[in-house]
C-alpha positions as CSV (number, residue, x, y, z in Angstrom):
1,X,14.4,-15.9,2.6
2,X,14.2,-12.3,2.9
3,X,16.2,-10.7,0.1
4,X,18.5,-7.5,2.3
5,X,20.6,-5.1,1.7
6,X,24.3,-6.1,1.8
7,X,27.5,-5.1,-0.2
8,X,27.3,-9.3,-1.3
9,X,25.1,-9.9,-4.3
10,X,22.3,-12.5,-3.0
11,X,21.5,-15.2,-5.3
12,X,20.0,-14.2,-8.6
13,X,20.7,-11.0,-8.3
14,X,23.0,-8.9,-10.7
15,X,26.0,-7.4,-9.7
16,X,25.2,-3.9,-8.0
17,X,21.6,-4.8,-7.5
18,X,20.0,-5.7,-4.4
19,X,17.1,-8.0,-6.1
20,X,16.9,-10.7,-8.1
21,X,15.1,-9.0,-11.1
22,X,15.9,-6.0,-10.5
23,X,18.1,-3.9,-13.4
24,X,21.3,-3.1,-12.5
25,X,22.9,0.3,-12.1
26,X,23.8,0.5,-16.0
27,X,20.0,0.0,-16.4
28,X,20.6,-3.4,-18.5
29,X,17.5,-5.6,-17.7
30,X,18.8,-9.0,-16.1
31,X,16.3,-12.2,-15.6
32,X,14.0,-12.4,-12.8
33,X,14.4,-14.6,-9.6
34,X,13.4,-18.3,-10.1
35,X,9.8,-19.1,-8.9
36,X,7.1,-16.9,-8.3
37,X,5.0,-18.5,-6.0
38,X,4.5,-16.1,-2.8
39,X,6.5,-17.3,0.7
40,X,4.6,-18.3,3.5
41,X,6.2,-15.4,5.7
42,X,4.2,-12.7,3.3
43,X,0.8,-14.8,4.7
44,X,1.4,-14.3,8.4
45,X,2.3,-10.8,7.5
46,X,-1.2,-10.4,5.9
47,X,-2.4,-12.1,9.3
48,X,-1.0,-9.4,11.1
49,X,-2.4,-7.3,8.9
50,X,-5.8,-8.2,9.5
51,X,-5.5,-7.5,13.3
52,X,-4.3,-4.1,12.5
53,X,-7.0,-3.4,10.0
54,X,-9.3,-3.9,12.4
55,X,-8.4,-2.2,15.5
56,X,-8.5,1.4,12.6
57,X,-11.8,0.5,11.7
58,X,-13.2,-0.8,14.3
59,X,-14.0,2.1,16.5
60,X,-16.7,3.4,14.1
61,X,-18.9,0.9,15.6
62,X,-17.9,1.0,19.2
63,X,-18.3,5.1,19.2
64,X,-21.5,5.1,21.0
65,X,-20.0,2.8,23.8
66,X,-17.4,4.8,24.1
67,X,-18.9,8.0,24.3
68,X,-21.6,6.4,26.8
69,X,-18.8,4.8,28.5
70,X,-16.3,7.8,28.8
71,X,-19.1,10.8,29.4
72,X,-18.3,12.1,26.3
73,X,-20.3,13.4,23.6
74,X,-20.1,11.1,19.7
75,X,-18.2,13.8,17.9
76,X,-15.4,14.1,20.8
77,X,-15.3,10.3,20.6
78,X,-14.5,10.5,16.9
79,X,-11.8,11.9,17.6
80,X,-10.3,8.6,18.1
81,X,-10.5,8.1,14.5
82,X,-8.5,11.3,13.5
83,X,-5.6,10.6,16.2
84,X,-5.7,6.7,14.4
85,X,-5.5,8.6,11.2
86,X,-2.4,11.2,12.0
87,X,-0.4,8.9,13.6
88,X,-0.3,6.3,10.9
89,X,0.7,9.6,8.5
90,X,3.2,10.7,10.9
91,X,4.2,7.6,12.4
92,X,4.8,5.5,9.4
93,X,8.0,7.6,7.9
94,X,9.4,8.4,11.4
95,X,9.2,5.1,12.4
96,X,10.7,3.7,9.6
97,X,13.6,5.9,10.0
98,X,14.0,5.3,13.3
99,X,13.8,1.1,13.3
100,X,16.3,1.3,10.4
101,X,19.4,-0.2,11.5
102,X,17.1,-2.5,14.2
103,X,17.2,-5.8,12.3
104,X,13.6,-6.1,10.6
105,X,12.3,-9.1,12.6
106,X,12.9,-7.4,16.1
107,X,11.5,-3.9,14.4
108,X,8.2,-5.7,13.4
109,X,8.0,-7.5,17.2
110,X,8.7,-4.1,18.9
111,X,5.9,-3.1,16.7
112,X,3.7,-5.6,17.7
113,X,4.6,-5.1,21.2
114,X,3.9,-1.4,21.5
115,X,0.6,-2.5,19.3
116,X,-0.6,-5.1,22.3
117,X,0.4,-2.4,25.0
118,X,-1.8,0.4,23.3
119,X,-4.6,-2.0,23.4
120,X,-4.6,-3.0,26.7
121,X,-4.3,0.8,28.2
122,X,-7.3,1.7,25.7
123,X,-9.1,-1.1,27.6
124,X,-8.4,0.0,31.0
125,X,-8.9,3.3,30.2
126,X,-11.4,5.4,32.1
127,X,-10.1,8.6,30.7
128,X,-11.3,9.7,27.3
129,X,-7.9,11.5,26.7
130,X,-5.7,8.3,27.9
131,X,-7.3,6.8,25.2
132,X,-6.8,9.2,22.6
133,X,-3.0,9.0,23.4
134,X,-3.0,4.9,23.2
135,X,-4.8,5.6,19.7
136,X,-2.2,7.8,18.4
137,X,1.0,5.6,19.7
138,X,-0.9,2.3,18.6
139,X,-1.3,3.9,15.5
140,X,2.7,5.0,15.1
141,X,3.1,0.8,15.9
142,X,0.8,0.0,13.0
143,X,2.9,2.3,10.7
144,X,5.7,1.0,11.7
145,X,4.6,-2.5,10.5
146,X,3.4,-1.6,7.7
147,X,6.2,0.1,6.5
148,X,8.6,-2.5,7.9
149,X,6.5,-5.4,6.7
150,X,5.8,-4.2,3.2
151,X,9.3,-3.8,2.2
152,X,9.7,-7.6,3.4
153,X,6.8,-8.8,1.8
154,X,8.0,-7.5,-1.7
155,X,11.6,-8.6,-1.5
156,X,10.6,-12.1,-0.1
157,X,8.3,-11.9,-3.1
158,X,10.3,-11.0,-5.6
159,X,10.1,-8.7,-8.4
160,X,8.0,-10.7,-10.8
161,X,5.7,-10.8,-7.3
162,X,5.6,-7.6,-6.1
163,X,2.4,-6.6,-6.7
164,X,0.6,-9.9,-5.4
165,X,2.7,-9.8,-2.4
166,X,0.9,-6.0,-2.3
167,X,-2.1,-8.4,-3.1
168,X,-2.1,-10.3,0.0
169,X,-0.6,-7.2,2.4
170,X,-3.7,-5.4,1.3
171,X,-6.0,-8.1,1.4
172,X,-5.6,-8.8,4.9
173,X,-6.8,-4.8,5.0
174,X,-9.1,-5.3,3.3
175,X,-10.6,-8.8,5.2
176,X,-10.6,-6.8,8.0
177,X,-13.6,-4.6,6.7
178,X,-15.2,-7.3,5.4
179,X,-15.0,-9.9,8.7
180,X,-12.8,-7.9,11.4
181,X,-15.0,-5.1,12.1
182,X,-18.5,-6.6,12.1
183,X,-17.2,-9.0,14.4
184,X,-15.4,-6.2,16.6
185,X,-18.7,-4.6,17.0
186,X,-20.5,-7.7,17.9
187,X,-17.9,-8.1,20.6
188,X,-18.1,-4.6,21.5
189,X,-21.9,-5.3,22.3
190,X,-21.6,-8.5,24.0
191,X,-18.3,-7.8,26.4
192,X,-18.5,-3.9,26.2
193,X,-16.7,-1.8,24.0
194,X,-13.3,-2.7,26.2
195,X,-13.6,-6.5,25.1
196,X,-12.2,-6.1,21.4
197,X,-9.3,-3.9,22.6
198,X,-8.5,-7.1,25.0
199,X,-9.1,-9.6,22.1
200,X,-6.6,-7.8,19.8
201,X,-4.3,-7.8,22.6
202,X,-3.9,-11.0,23.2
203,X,-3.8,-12.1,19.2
204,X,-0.9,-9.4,19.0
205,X,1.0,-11.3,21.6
206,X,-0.3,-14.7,19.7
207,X,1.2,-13.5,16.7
208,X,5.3,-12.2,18.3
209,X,6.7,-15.2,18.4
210,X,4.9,-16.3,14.6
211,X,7.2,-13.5,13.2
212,X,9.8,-14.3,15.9
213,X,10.2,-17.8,13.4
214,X,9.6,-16.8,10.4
215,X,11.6,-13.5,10.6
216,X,15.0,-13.9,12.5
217,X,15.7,-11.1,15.4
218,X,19.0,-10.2,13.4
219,X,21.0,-11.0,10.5
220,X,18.9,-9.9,7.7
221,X,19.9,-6.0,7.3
222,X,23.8,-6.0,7.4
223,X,24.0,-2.1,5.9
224,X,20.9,-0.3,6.2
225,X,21.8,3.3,5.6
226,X,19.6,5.9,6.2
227,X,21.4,8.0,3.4
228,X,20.4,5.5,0.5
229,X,16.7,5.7,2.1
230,X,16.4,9.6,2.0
231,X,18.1,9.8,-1.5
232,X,15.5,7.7,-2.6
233,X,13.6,10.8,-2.3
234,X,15.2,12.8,-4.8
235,X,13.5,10.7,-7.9
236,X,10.8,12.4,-9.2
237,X,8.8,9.0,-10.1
238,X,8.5,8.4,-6.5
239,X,6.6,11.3,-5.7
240,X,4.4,11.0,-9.0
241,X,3.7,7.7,-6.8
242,X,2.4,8.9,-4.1
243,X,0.2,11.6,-5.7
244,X,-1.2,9.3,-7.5
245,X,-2.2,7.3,-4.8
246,X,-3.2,10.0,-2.2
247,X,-5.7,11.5,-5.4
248,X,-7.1,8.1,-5.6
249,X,-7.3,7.2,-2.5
250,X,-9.3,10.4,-1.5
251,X,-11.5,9.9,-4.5
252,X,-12.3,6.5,-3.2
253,X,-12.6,7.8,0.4
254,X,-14.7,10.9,-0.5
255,X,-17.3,8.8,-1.6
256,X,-17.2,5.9,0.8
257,X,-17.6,8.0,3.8
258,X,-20.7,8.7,2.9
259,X,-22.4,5.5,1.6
260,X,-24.6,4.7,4.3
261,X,-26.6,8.0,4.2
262,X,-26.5,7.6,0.6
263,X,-27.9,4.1,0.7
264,X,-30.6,4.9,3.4
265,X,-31.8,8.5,2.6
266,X,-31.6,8.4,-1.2
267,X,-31.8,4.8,-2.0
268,X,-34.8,4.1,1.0
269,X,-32.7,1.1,1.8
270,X,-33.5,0.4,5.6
271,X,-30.9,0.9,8.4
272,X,-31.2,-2.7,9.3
273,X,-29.3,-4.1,6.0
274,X,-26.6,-1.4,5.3
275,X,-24.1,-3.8,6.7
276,X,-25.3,-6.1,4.2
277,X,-24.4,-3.8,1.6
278,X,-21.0,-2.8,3.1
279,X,-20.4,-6.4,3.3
280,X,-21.0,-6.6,-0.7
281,X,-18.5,-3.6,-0.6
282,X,-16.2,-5.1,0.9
283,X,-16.2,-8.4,-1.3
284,X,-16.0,-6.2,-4.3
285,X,-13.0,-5.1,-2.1
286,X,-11.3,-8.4,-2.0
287,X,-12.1,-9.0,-5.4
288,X,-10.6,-6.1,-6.8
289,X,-7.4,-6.2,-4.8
290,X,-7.1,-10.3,-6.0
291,X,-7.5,-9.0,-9.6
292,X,-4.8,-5.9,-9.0
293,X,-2.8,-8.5,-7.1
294,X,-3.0,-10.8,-9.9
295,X,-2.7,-8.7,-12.8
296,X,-0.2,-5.7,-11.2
297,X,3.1,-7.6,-11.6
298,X,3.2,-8.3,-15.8
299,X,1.0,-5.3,-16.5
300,X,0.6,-2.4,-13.9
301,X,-0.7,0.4,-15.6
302,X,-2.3,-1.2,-18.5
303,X,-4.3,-2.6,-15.4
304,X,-4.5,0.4,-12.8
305,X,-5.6,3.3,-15.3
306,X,-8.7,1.2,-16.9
307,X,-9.5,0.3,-13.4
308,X,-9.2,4.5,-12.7
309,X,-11.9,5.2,-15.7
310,X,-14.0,2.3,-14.4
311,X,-14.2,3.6,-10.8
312,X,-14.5,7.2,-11.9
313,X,-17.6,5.6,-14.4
314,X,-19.3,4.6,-11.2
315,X,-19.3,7.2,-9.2
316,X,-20.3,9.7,-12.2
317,X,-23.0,6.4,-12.1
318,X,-23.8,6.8,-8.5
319,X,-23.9,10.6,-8.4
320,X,-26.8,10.1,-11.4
321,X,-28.8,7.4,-10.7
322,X,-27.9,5.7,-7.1
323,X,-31.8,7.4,-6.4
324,X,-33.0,3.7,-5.7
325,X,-32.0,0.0,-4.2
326,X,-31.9,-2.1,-7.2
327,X,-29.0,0.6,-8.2
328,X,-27.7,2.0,-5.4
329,X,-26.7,-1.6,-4.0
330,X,-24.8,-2.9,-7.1
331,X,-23.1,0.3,-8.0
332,X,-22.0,0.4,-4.1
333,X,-20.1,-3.4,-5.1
334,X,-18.7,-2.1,-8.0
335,X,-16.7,0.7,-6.5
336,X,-15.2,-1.5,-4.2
337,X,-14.1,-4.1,-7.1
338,X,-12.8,-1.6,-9.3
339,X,-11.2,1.0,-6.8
340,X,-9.1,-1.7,-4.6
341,X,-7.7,-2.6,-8.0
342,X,-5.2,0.1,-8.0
343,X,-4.0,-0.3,-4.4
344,X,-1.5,-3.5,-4.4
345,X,-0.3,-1.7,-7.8
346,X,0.3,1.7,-6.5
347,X,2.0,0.5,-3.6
348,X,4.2,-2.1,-5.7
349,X,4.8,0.6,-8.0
350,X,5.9,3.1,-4.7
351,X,8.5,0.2,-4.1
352,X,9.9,-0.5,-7.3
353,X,10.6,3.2,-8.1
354,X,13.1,2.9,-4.4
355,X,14.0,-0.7,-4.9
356,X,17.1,-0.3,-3.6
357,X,16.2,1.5,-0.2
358,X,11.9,0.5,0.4
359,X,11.4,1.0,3.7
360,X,11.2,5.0,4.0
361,X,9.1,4.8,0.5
362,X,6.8,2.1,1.9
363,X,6.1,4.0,4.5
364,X,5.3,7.1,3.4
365,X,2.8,5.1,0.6
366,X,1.1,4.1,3.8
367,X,1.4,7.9,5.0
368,X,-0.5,8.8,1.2
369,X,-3.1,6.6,1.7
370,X,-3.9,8.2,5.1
371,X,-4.0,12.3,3.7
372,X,-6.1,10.8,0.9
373,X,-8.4,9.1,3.8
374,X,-8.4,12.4,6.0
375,X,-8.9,14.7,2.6
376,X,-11.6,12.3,1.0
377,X,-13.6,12.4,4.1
378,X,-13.6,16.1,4.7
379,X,-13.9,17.1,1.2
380,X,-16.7,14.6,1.0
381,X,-18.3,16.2,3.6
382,X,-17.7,19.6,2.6
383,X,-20.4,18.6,-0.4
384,X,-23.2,16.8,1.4
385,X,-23.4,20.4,2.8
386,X,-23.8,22.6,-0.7
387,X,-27.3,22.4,-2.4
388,X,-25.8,19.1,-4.1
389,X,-27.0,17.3,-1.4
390,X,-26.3,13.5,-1.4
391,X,-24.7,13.5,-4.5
392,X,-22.1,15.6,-3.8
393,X,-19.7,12.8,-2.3
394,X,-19.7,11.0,-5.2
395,X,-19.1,13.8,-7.7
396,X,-16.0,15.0,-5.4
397,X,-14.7,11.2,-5.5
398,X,-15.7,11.5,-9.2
399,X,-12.8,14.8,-9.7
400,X,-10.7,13.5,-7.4
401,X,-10.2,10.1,-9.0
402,X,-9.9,11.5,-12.8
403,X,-7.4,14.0,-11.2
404,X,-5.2,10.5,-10.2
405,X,-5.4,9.6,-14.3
406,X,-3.5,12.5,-15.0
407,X,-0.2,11.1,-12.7
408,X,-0.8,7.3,-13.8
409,X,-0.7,8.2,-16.9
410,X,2.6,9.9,-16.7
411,X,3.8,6.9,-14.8
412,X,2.9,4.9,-17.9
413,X,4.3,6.9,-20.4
414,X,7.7,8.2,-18.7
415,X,8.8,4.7,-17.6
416,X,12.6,3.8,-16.7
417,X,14.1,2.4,-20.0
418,X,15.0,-0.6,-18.8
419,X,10.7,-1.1,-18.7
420,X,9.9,0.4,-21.9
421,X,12.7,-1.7,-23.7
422,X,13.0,-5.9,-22.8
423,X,14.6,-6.6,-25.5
424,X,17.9,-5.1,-25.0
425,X,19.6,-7.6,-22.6
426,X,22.9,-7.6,-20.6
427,X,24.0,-10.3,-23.3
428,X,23.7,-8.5,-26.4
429,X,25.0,-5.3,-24.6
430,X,28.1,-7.6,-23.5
431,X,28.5,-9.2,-26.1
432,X,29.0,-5.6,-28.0
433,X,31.4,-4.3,-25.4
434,X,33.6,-7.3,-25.4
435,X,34.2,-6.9,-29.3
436,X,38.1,-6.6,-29.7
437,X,39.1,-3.4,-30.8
438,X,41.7,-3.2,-33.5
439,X,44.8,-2.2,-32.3
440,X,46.4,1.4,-34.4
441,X,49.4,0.5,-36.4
442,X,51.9,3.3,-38.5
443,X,50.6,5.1,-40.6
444,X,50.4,3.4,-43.9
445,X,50.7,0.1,-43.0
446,X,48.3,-3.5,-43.6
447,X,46.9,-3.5,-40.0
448,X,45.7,0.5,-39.9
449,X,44.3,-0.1,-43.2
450,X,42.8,-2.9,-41.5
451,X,41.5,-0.8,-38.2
452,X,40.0,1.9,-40.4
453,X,37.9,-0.3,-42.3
454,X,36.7,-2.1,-39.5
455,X,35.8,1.1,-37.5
456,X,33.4,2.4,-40.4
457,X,32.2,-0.7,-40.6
458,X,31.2,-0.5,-37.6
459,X,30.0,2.9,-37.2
460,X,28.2,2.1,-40.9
């Protein structure tokens, strides 16, 4: 059951939160939410997930059929990737706003409806800019779900959960670079490049009435305010949050971009098994975010800023000595098992510092991670052009992800002090305040005697 938003307190939870878990406005810890297994509902979310990963990545590898396809040159076409990329940044927190008092189960099927629309107008497209437009808005829907879906996931989860319900969300991303995409370009060769966009379609519409069930169309948000959402704004911790992850996340990106030019031209690894080493990426991917997943909840930043020095390690590793296969290839893995470490934890993190109003945070989290994909990339490319050469990607990811340190570790250290102290409980604290208080008496007499001792005692 989808924990919501209500002047009632749902089960578990303390008075005046919304969460099981989650302290109270007096900052008193309370005792998490029984169980910690994750719900089925944040699976078929991660489902979803999958299909939406892969229509933003997919494109790379359909960009010559499209540009054969359309008349247009391969640099025009990749334009399709920068209109995926700014409507997921600006899509994400308008949407979010906007599908705010819509109950969240008919929010995340309007998404998914406007998702399998965009898809089949890029498929009958024969105009390069129609397509650019059913980009952007299919883009907006996949913000939307994100945002929408993410708050879910965690509050179905639970706070002890958080993170490894991040775990899964991002692991369905993360699937779809590892199995999505090379099968999206396989289609795109065998049915054309209009045959994925139909595919995805049709799994969108598959997957409504999924969420239809295991979401309910109304009932679960009985006082959304958009007030509570935008005040969340005006903590200082949530925008460490999303520095952090925009730095990292362009660090990573910076870096990435620019793998396969490092792998072939530096490395000599041939053009024929560069997926193969993408595909090692990308279970270093899956491994990391398990691990960040797994470990995130009971220990975030004693987890996320080792995994920072580790990925920053490799790429000052790559930008040395990634000159040949037998190194190049492994330290390719590694990034991906140590970068996708911090990702279910930053966004966890991005959610627990607005606990009491996610969606708006969630979705500008997802709105972070695509400026640090748009600045890694250019600022990536930006260095393959000075005298650097090759190694320049990695040394920008390399300053770019010991910049993120910096905010991570002031996460770590300036932590709310209900974090940094478990052992004060609501008990003990009640227990205090529910001490009787001896009442004054005249002046002189047996029971102010009494009262003054008592109160030194107790200030003794």
């Amino acid at each position: 059951m989808v924990a919501t938003e209500s002047t009632s307190c749902p089960p578990g939870a303390a008075p005046g939160s919304a969460l099981p878990g989650v302290p109270a406005p007096d900052g008193q810890p309370i005792a998490a939410g029984p169980g910690d297994r994750i719900p089925p509902l944040v699976y078929v979310l991660g489902g979803v997930i999958f299909l939406m990963g892969t229509t933003e990545f997919m494109v790379a590898g359909l960009l010559p059929q499209i540009s054969s396809g359309l008349h247009v040159s391969v640099t025009r076409a990749g334009l399709l990737i920068t209109a995926f990329a700014v409507g997921m940044i600006v899509g994400a927190p308008t949407m979010s706003m906007a599908t705010l008092r819509m109950p969240r189960g008919l929010a995340l099927m309007l998404a998914l409806a406007v998702f399998a629309a965009g898809h089949v107008v890029a498929a009958l497209s024969s105009s390069f800019w129609l397509l650019l437009g059913a980009r952007f808005v299919t883009a907006v829907a996949v913000g939307a779900f994100w945002a929408v879906g993410a708050a879910i996931a965690t509050e179905a989860a639970g706070p002890r959960a958080r993170a490894r319900a991040m775990g899964v969300m991002v692991g369905g991303l993360t699937l779809a670079n590892v199995i999505g995409v090379p099968l999206g370009t396989a289609f795109g060769e065998a049915l054309g490049w209009r045959g994925p966009f139909w595919i995805l379609a049709g799994l969108a519409v598959a997957a409504m009435p999924v969420i239809a069930r295991r979401v309910p169309a109304g009932g679960e948000r009985a006082h959304p305010s958009v007030r509570a959402e935008i005040s969340t704004l005006r903590q200082v911790r949530v925008w460490v949050v999303l520095l952090a992850i925009a730095l990292f996340e362009a660090g990573m990106i910076a870096a990435y971009s620019y793998v396969s030019p490092l792998l072939t031209t530096r490395a000599g690894l041939p053009e024929k098994f560069v997926p193969l080493a993408l595909l090692g990426f990308g279970a270093g991917a899956l491994l990391g975010t398990m691990t960040g997943g797994r470990l995130g909840d009971r220990r975030p930043y004693q987890t996320a800023i080792p995994a920072a020095v580790l990925t920053a390690c490799v790429l000052a590793a790559t930008a040395l000595w990634a000159s040949s296969v037998p190194a190049a290839i492994p330290l390719v893995v590694l990034l991906g098992a140590t970068a996708f470490v911090l990702t279910p934890i930053l966004v966890a993190q991005a959610l627990h510092a607005a606990s009491g109003a996610p969606t708006l945070v969630s979705a500008l989290a997802t709105s972070a991670f695509n400026v640090g994909n748009a600045a890694g990339s250019w600022l990536g490319g930006l260095a393959l052009a000075t005298s650097v050469g090759l190694r320049g990607p990695a040394l920008t990811g390399l300053v770019l992800t010991l910049a993120s340190i910096a905010p991570l570790t002031a996460l770590a250290v300036f932590r709310p002090t209900a974090a940094r102290r478990p052992s004060l409980t609501r008990d003990s604290g009640a227990s205090r305040s529910r001490q009787p208080r001896p009442q004054a008496g005249p002046p002189g007499s047996a029971t102010e005697r009494s009262r003054v001792k008592t109160t030194a005692a107790g200030r003794s």
